[in-house]
C-alpha positions as CSV (number, residue, x, y, z in Angstrom):
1,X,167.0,38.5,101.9
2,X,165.1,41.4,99.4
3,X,164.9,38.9,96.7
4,X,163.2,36.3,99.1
5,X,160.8,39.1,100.3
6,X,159.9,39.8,96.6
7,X,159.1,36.1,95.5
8,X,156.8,35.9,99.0
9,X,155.1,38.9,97.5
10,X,154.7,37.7,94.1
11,X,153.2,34.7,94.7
12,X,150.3,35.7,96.4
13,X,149.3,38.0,93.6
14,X,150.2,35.3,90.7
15,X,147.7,33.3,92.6
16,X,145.1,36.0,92.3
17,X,145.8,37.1,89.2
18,X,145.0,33.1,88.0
19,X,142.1,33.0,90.2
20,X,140.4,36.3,88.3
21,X,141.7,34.6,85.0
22,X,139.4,31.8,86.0
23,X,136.3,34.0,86.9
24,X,136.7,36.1,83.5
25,X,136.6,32.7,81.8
26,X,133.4,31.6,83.4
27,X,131.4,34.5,82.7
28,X,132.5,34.5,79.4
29,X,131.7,30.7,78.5
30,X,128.4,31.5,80.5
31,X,127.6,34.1,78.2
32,X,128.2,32.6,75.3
33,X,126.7,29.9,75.9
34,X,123.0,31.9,76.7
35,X,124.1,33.5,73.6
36,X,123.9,30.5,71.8
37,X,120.7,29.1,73.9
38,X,119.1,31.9,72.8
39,X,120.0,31.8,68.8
40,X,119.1,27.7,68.6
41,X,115.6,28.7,70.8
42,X,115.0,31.8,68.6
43,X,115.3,29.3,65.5
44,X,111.8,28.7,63.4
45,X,109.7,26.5,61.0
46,X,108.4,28.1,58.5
47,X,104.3,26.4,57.6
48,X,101.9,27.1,54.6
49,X,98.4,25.3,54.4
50,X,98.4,23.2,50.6
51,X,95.8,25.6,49.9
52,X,97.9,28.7,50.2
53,X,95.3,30.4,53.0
54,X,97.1,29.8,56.4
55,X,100.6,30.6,57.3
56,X,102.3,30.3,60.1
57,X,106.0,30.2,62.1
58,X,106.5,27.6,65.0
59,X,110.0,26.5,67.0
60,X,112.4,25.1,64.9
61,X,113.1,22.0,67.7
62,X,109.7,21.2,67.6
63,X,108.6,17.9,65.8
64,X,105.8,17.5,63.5
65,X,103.1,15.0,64.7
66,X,100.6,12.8,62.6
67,X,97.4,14.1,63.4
68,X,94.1,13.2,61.0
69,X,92.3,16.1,60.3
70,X,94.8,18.6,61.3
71,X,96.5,20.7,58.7
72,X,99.4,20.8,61.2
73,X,100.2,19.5,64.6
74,X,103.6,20.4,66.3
75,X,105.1,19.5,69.8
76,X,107.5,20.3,72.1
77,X,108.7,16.5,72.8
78,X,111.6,17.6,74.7
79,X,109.4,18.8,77.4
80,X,109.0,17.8,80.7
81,X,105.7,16.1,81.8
82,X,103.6,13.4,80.3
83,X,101.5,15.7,78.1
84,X,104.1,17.8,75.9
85,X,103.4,21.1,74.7
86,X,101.5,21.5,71.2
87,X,100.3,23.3,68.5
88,X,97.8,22.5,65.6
89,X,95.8,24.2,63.2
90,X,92.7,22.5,61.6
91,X,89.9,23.4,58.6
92,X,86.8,22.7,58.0
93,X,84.9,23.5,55.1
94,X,81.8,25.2,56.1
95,X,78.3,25.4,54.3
96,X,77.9,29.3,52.7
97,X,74.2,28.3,52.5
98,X,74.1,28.5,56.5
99,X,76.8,31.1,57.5
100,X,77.8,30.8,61.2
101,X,80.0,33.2,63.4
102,X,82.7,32.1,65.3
103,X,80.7,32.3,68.8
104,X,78.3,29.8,67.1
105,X,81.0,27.0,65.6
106,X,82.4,26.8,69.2
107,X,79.0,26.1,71.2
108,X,79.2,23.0,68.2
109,X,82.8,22.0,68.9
110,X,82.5,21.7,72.5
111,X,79.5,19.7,72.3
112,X,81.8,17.5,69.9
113,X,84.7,17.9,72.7
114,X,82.8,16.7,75.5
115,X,81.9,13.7,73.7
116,X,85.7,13.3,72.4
117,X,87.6,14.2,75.9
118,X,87.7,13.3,79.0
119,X,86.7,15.4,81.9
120,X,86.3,18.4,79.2
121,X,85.4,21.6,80.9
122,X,85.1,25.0,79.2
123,X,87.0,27.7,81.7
124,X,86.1,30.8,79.4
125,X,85.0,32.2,75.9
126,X,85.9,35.4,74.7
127,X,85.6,37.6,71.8
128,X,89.4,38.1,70.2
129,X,91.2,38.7,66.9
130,X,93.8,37.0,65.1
131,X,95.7,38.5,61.9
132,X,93.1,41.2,62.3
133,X,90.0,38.8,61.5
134,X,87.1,38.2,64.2
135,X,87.9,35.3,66.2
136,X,86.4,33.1,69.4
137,X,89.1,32.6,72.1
138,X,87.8,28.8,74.2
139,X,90.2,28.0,76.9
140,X,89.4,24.7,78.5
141,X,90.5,21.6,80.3
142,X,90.3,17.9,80.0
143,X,92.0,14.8,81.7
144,X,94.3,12.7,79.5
145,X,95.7,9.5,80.5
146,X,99.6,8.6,79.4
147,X,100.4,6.7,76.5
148,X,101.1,2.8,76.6
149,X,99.6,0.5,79.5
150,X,103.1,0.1,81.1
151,X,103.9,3.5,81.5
152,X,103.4,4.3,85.6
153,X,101.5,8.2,85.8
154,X,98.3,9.4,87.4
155,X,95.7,11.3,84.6
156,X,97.2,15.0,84.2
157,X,95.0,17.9,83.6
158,X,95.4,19.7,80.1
159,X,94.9,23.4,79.6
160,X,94.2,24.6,76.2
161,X,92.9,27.4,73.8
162,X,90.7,27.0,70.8
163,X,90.9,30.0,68.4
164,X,88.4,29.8,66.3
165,X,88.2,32.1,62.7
166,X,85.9,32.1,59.8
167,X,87.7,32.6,57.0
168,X,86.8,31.9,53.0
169,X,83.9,29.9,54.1
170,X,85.8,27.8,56.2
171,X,86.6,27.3,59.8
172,X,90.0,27.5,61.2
173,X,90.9,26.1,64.5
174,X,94.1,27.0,66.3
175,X,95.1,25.3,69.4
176,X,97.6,25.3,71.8
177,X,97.4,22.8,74.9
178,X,100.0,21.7,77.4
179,X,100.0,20.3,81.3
180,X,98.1,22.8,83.2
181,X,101.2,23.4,85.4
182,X,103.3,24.2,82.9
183,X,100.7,26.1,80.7
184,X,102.0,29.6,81.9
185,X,105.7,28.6,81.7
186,X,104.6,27.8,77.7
187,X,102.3,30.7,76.9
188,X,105.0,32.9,75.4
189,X,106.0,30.2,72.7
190,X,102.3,29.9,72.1
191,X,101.6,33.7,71.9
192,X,105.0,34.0,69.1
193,X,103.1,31.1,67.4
194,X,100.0,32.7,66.9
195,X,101.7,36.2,66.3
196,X,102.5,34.6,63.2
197,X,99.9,33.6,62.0
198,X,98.7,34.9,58.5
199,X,95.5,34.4,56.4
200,X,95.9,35.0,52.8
């Protein structure tokens, strides 16, 4: 009768005892695995201009895209939403005989953007730094349509910052752009990008 009475009480705390087993495991895996997350997401690229001047760090699971003029144009393509988040940087050589600030480039480029985008709309310019040099921060939307004829999606809004530097006689444009509802969710990869930048 006593050795019945101690199996009955064993087996309710065996049970137990695997069920915390279980729990331990979980957080564990769960754990490591944000561990993990966390050391692929922290993971970057390093980028230098041809010319030596620019230098910069972006995500190491974003791809490179072919973009004419750009000195480099990365993208998040496993993003949700049509437009994917992005990064370029762009030069332009600039004439020393007619020396322009920052503010001034940008009243040309959006005249250029307006022309190049659709429904382009500047939201606000303001006076910033980047790498310790005087810069012109544009943020600004436009409407872009998705790729291919067959694809089935309405227009989505694009949010996106120009910053614009003068540096060595020529003008340096960093931008960052992604779907306007997902702009904030993005702005903290955009702000590591751009705390990396260097100009040599």
């Amino acid at each position: 009768m006593e050795a019945t009475r101690s199996v009955g009480r064993a087996a309710p705390l065996k049970g137990w005892l695997d069920e915390l087993l279980v729990i331990v495991l979980v957080i564990v895996a769960l754990i490591l695995g944000w561990v993990l997350k966390s050391w692929v997401q922290g993971q970057t690229v390093s980028f230098t201009s041809d010319d030596g001047v620019v230098s910069l760090r972006y995500p190491a699971d974003w791809l490179e895209k072919v973009n004419k003029g750009a000195l480099l144009t990365v993208s998040d393509v496993r993003a949700e939403g049509v437009f994917k988040p992005a990064f370029s940087v762009a030069a332009r050589e600039l004439n020393p005989d007619f020396p322009l600030t920052p503010r001034e480039l940008v009243v040309t480029m959006s005249v250029q953007r307006a022309e190049e985008l659709t429904g382009y709309r500047v939201l606000s310019v303001d006076p910033a730094t980047l790498d310790g040099i005087e810069a012109s921060k544009v943020t600004y939307a436009y409407v872009t349509q998705p790729a291919g004829i067959l694809q089935q999606a309405v227009p989505v809004v694009v949010e996106a910052v120009d910053w614009v530097v003068i540096h060595q006689d020529e003008a340096y444009v960093l931008t960052v752009a992604a779907e306007s509802t997902n702009f904030a969710q993005e702005e903290g990869t955009f702000n590591t990008i751009l705390a990396s930048v260097e100009f040599n």
